[in-house]
C-alpha atoms as an extended CHARMM CRD file, in Angstrom:
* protein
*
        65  EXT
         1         1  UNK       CA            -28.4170000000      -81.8460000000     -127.6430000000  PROA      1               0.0000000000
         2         2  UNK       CA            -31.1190000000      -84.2420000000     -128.3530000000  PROA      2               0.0000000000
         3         3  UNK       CA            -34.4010000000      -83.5810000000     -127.5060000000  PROA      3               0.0000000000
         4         4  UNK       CA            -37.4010000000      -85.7170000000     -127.7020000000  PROA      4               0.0000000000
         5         5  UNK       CA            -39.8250000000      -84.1520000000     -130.7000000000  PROA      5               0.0000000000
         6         6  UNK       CA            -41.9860000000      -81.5160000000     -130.0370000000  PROA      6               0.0000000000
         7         7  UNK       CA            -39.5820000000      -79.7180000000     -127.6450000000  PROA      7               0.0000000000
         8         8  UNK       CA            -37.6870000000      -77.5520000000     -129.3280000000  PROA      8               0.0000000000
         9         9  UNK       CA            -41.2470000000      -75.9620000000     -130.5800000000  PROA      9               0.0000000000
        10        10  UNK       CA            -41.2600000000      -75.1380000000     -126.8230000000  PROA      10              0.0000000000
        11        11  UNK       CA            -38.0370000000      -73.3140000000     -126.7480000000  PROA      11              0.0000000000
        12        12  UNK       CA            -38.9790000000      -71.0530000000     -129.8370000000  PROA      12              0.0000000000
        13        13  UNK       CA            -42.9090000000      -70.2100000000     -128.0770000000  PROA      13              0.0000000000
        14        14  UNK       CA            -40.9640000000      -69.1500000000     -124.7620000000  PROA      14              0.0000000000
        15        15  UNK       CA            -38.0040000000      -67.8020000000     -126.4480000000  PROA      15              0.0000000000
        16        16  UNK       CA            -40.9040000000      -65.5160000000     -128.7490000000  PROA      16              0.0000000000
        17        17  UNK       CA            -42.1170000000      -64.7680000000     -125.4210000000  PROA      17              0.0000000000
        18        18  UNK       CA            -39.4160000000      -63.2010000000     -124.1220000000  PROA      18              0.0000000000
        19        19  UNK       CA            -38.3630000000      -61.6030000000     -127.0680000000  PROA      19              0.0000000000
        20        20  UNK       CA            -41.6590000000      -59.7840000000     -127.4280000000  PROA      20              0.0000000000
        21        21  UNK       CA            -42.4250000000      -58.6350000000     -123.7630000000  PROA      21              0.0000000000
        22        22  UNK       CA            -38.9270000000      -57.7910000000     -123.0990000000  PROA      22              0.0000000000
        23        23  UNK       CA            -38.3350000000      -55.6320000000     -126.2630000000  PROA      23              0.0000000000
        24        24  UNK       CA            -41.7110000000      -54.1100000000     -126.0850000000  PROA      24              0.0000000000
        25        25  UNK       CA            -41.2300000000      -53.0010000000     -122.1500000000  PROA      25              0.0000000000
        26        26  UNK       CA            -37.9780000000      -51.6590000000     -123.0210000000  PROA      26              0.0000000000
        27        27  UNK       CA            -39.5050000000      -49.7380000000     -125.9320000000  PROA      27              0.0000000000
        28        28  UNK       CA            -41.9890000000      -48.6700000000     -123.9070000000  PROA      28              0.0000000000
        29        29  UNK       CA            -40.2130000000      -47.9590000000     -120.8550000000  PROA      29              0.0000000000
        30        30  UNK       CA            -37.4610000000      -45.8880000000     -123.1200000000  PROA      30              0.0000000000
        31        31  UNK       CA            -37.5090000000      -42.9910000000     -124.9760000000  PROA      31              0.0000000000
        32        32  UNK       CA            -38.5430000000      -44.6290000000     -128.1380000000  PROA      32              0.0000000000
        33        33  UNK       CA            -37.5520000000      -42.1150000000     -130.8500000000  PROA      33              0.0000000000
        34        34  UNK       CA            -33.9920000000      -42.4730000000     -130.4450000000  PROA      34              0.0000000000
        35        35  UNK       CA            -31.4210000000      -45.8230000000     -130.1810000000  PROA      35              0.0000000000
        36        36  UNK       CA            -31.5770000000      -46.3340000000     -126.6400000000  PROA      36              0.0000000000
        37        37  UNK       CA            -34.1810000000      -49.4280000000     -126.3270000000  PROA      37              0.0000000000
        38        38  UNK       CA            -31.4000000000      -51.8180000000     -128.7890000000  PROA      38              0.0000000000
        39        39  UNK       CA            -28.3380000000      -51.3670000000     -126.6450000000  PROA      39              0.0000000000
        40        40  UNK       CA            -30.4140000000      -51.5200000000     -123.4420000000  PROA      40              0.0000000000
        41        41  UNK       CA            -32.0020000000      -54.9240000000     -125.2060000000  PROA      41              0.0000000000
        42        42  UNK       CA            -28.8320000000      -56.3710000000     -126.1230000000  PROA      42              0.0000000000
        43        43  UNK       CA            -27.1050000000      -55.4110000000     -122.8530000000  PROA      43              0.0000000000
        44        44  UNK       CA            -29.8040000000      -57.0960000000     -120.7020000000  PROA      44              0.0000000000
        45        45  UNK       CA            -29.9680000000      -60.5130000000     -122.9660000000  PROA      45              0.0000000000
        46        46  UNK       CA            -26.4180000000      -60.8820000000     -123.0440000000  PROA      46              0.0000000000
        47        47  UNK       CA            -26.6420000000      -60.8840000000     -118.6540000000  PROA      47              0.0000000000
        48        48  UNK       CA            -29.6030000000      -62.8790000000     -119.2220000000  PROA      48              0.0000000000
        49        49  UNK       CA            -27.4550000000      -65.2300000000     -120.9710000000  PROA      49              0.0000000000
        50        50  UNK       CA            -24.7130000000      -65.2760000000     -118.8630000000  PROA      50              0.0000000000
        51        51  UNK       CA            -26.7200000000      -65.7310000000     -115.8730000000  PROA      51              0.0000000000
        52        52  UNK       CA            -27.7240000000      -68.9380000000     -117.4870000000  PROA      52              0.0000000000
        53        53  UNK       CA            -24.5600000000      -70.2830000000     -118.2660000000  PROA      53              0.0000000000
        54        54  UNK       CA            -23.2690000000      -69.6330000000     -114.9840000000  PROA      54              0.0000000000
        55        55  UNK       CA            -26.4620000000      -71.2930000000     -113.1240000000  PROA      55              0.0000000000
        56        56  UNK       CA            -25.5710000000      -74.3640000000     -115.6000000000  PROA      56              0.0000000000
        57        57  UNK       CA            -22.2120000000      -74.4030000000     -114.9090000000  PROA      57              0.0000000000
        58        58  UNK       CA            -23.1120000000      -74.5510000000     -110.9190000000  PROA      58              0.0000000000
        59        59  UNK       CA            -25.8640000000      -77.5160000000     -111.8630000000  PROA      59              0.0000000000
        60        60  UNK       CA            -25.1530000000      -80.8750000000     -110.4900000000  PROA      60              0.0000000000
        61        61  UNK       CA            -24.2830000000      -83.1050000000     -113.4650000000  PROA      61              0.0000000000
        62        62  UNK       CA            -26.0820000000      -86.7020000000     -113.5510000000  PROA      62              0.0000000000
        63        63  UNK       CA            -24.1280000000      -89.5840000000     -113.5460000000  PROA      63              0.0000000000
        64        64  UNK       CA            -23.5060000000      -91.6090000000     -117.0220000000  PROA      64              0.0000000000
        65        65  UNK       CA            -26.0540000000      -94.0470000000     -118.0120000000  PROA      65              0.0000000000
């Protein structure tokens, strides 16, 4: 994908974002002295992800220039 320059510095702040509040909520939210907030973490990106793809996939695609 090209992307004008800049951009992808965008994509790593929001991306940081999201890895910090998510992990921290589920660390928080779990008990935090045993495994359970990685699984839960990975499990809930890898929806996150494939809600993404799927919204993508539905996307209208532009015509050729």
């Amino acid at each position: 994908m090209v992307l004008p320059d800049g951009l992808w510095d965008d994509f790593y702040c929001i991306e940081s974002l999201i890895v910090g509040i998510v992990g921290t909520t589920l660390v928080v939210l779990l008990p935090g002295d045993t495994a359970w907030p990685l699984p839960a973490y990975c499990a809930l990106m890898a929806v996150v992800v494939l809600g993404f793809v799927w919204r993508l996939e539905k996307a209208p695609r532009l015509p050729p220039a």
